[in-house]
C-alpha positions as CSV (number, residue, x, y, z in Angstrom):
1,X,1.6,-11.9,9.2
2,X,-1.5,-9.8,8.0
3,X,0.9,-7.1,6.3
4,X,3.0,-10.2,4.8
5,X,-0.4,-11.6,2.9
6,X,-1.1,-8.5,1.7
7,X,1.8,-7.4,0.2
8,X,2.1,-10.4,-1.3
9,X,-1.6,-10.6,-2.8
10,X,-0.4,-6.9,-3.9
11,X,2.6,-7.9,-5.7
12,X,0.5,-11.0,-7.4
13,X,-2.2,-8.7,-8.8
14,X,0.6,-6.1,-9.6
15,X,2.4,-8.6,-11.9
16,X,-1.3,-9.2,-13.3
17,X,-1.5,-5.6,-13.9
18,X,2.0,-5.1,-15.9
19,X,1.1,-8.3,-18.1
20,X,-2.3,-7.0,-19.2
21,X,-1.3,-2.9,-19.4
22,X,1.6,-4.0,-22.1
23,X,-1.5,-4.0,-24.3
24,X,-3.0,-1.1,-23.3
25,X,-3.1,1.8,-25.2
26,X,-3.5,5.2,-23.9
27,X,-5.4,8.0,-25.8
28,X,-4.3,11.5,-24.2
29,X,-0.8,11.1,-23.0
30,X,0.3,14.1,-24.5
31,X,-1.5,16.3,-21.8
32,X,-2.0,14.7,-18.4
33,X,-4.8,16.8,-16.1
34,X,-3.5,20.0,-17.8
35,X,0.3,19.3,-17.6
36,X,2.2,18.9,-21.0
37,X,3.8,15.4,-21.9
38,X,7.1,15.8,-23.8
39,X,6.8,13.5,-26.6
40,X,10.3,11.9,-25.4
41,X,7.6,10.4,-22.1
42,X,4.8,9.8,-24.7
43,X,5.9,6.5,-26.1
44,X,7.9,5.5,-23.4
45,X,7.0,2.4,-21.5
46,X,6.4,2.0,-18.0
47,X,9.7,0.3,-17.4
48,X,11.6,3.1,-19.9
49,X,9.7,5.6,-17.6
50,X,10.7,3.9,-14.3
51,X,14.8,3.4,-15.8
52,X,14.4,7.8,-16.6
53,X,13.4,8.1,-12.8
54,X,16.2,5.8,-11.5
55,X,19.2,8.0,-13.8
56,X,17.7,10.6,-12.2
57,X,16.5,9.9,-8.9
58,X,19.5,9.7,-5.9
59,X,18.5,6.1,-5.7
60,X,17.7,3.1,-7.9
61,X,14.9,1.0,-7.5
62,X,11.5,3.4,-8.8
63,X,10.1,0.6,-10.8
64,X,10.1,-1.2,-7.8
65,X,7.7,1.1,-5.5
66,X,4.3,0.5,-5.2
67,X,2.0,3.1,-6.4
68,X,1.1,4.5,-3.8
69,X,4.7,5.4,-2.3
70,X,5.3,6.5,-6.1
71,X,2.7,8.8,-5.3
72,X,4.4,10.0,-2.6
73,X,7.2,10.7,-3.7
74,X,5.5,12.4,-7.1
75,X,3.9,14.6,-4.0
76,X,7.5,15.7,-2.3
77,X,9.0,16.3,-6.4
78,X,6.2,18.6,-7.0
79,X,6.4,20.4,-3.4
80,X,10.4,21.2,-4.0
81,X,9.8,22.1,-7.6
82,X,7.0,24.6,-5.7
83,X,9.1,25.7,-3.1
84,X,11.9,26.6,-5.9
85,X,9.5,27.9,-8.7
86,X,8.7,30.7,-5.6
87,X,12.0,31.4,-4.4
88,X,12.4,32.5,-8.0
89,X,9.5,34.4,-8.4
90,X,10.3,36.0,-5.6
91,X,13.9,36.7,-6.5
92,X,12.3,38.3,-9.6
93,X,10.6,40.1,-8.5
94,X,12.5,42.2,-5.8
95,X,15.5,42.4,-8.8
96,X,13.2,44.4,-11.0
């Protein structure tokens, strides 16, 4: 019952949140802590962005996540893309 209230009270400020961040403009999108932004993601809104995921994602449903599981999930992208970007480095470098 405790996990139902909350995840509702969650979902009610979350709606709160998309109505009011419609009209929120943000200043450095373009670079986000030291990662470039290709101007295709710059404009995009957080719907357009969540749609992108979902094309490319095995399964629909992104825009529905809360953040936190977003986060996640960001987490596990970035270790694969790790995991590859050194399997190629290291493929590199015993081909030299």
């Amino acid at each position: 019952m405790k996990q139902k209230l909350l995840t509702a009270l969650l979902n009610l400020f979350g709606i709160f949140y998309l109505l009011i961040e419609k009209y929120l403009k943000y200043p450095d999108d373009y670079n986000i802590l030291g990662v470039d932004i290709s101007n295709k993601f710059q404009k995009k809104t957080r719907k357009e962005l969540c749609e992108y995921m979902d094309i490319h994602l095995p399964r629909k449903g992104f825009y529905d996540l809360n953040s936190t599981t977003k986060i996640r999930l960001g987490c596990q992208l970035l270790e694969n893309c790790n995991k590859y970007k050194n399997l190629y480095e290291g493929y590199k470098s015993r081909n030299k």
